[in-house]
N, C-alpha and C positions, 0 to 999 in steps of 0.2 A: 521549433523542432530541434531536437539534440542531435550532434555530431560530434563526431571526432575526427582530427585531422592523424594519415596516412601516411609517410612519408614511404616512398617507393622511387626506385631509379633515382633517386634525388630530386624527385617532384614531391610538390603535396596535394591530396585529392582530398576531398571530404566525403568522405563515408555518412552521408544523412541516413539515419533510422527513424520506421515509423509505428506507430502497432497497428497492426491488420488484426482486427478482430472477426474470426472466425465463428460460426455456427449464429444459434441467436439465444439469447436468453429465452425463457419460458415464462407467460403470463399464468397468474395464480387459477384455479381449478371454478370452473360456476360453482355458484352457489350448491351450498349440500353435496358435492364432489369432492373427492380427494385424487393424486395419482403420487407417486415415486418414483422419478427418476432411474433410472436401471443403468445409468450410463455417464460420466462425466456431462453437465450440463452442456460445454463444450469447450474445445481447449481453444487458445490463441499461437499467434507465430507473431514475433518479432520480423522484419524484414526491410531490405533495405530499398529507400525509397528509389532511389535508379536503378532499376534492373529487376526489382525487384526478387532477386534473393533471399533466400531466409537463412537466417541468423538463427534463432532459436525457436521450437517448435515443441509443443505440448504444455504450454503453461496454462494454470485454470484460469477459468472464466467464471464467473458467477451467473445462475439462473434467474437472476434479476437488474442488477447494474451494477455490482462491483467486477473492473476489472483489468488490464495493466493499466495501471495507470504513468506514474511519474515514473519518467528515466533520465539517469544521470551517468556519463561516464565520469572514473576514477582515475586520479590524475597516472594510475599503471594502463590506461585502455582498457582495462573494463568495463562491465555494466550492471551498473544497479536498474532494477525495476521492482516498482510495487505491486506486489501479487493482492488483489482485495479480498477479502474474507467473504469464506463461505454464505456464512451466520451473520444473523445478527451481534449474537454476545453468549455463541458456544452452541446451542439449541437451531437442530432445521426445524423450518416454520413453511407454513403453505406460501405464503406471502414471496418467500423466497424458494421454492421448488419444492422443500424439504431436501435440502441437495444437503450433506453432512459437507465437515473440513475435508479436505486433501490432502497429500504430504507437501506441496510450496504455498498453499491458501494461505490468507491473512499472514506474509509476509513481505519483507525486503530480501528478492532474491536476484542472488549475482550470478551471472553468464560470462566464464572467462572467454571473455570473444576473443583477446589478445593470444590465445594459446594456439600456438601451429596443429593445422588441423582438426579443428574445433570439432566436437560430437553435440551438436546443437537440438539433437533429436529428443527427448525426454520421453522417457516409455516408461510404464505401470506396470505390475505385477496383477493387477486386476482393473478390471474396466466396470465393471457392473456394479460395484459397492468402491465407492470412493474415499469411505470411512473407514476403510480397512486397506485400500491402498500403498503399496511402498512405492517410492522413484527408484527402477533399478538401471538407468541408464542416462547420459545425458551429463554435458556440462556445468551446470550449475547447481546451485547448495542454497539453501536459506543463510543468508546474511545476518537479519535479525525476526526472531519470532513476536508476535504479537501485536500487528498493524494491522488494526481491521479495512481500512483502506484510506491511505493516503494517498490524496487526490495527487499531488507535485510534492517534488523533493526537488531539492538547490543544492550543488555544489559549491559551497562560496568561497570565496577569494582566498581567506582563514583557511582553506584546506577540510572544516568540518562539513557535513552532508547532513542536511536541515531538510522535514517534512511535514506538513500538514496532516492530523489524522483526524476522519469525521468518527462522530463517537455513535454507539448504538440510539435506535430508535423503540419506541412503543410501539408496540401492536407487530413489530418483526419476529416476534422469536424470544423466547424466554432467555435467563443466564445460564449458564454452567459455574456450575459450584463445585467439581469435581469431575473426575474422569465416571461417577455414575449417576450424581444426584445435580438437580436443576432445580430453577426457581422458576414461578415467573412474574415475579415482583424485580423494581427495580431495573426495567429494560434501558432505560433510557438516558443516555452518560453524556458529557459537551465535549465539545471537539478541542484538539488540544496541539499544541509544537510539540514537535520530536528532534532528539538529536539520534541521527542514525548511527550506530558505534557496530560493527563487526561483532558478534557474540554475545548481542545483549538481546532481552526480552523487554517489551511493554505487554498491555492489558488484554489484548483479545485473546481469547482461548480459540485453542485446534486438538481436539480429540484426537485426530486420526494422530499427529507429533505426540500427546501427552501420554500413549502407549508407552513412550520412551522415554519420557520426561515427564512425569505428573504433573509438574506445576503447570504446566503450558495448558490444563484442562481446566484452571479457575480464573472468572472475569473475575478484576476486579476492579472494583468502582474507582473512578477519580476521585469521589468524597472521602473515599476511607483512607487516605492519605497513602505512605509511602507501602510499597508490596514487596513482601520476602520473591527476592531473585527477577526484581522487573525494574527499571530502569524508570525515574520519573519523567514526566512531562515540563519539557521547559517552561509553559504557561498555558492557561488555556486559551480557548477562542469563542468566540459567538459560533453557535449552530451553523453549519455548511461552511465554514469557511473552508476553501478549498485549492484556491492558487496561491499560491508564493514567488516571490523573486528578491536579488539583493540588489538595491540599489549602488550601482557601481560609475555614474556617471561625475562629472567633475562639478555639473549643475548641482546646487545648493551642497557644499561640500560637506556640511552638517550630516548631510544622509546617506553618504558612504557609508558603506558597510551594515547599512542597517537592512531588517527583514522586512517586507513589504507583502502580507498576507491579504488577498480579496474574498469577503464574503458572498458567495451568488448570491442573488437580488429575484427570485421568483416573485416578491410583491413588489417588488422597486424601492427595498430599502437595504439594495446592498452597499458594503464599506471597505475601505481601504485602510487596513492599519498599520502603522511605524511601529518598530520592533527593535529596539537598539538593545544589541547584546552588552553581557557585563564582563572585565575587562578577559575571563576563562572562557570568555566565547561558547559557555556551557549552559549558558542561561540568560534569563530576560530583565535587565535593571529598567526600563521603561517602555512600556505600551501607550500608544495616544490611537484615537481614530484620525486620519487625516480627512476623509470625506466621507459624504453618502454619495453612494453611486446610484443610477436610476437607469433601468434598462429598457 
């Protein structure tokens, strides 16, 4: 569970945070049924685990299972969290509510919780059509655009902010190829390392943002190499990988500093993989599997 330490009176308290995820997502329609959404699927609050307090309040949730995920505070006291994407890969789909993007969906967005007097509330200009929604209130900002959802982000030792991101699937939802045209060839991309940078863009599209920023309305494939205005991936991964941490222990001293990514194991062929960064801490000079895990 992530913390951060307080100092007050000259004590130190630990602020734990946890996500309380509110409302519930929505299962797909029976057969030969459709419906839409008319309403943010539902939102979440950040809050803090003694006392329960809330911290931040109105972040999306996904109509299916993307939703905060990884949180990391920055070594100023604030906080990153993973908003998960609407979509699959830009297109609502039944599978997924038909719920469109938001204005913080499919990103890494930051809560200056260190700010006196925090306004942790996030309000909408509209509730009913979430694709046409704006944030007109509220603390926090998109960080970085284009995480469809990154299960865990690591603040490591390095100072850099390192995250897991699972990539699209088949049968969820077609691509976006612009802010009007779609495909639905090609849904389905591998999961990949991110290095989180302040300002920078990766591959998921968010219509409801590319009003403002076209680009942010085109997937683009991991195969087709590097993308005008999007940040690449430090390496990819096997399908779902989804936890991260750095090993920072003095045991095997060899594996300091390196990235330690777990695959889930829904058939009991999950894995643990060694990640040793190159010496710009911007990238991956060797991947090895260290085991299979069996759950």
């Amino acid at each position: 569970m992530p913390f951060r330490v307080v100092h007050a009176g000259g004590t130190t308290n630990l602020k734990r945070h946890l996500r309380d995820k509110l409302g519930i997502g929505t299962e797909p329609p029976p057969a030969g049924r459709s419906h839409r959404l008319k309403v943010f699927p539902s939102l979440a609050t950040l809050s803090e685990a003694t006392g329960g307090k809330t911290i931040v309040s109105g972040l999306p949730f996904s109509a299916h299972d993307h939703g905060i995920n990884g949180l990391v505070f920055l070594n100023d006291g604030n906080l990153l969290n993973s908003a998960g994407g609407q979509t699959n890969a830009g297109i609502p789909a039944e599978k997924l509510g038909f719920v469109g993007a938001s204005p913080l969906s499919g990103a890494i967005v930051h809560a200056a919780i260190s700010k006196p007097n925090l306004n942790g509330a996030i309000k909408y200009d509209k509730m009913k059509d979430e694709s046409k929604a704006r944030k007109v209130s509220g603390d926090v900002r998109v960080y970085a655009t284009g995480s469809r959802n990154s299960f865990e982000m690591v603040l490591h030792t390095n100072g850099h902010v390192y995250a897991t991101e699972n990539g699209p699937s088949d049968g969820y939802g077609g691509r976006s190829l612009s802010c009007t045209l779609k495909s639905q060839a090609g849904q389905k991309d591998i999961d990949k390392l991110l290095e989180i940078v302040d300002g920078k863009s990766f591959s998921h599209p968010n219509r409801n943002r590319g009003r403002d920023s076209p680009i942010q309305c085109k997937h683009f494939p991991t195969s087709s190499g590097p993308a005008p205005g999007c940040k690449q991936p430090m390496t990819t991964l096997p399908t779902s990988t989804d936890c991260l941490l750095e090993w920072t222990l003095n045991l095997f001293p060899s594996l300091r500093g390196n990235l330690l990514p777990y695959k889930f194991a829904p058939s009991f062929i999950g894995q643990v993989l060694r990640l040793e960064l190159t010496p710009s801490e911007r990238g991956v000079s060797r991947q090895d599997m260290m085991r299979y895990v069996s759950e």
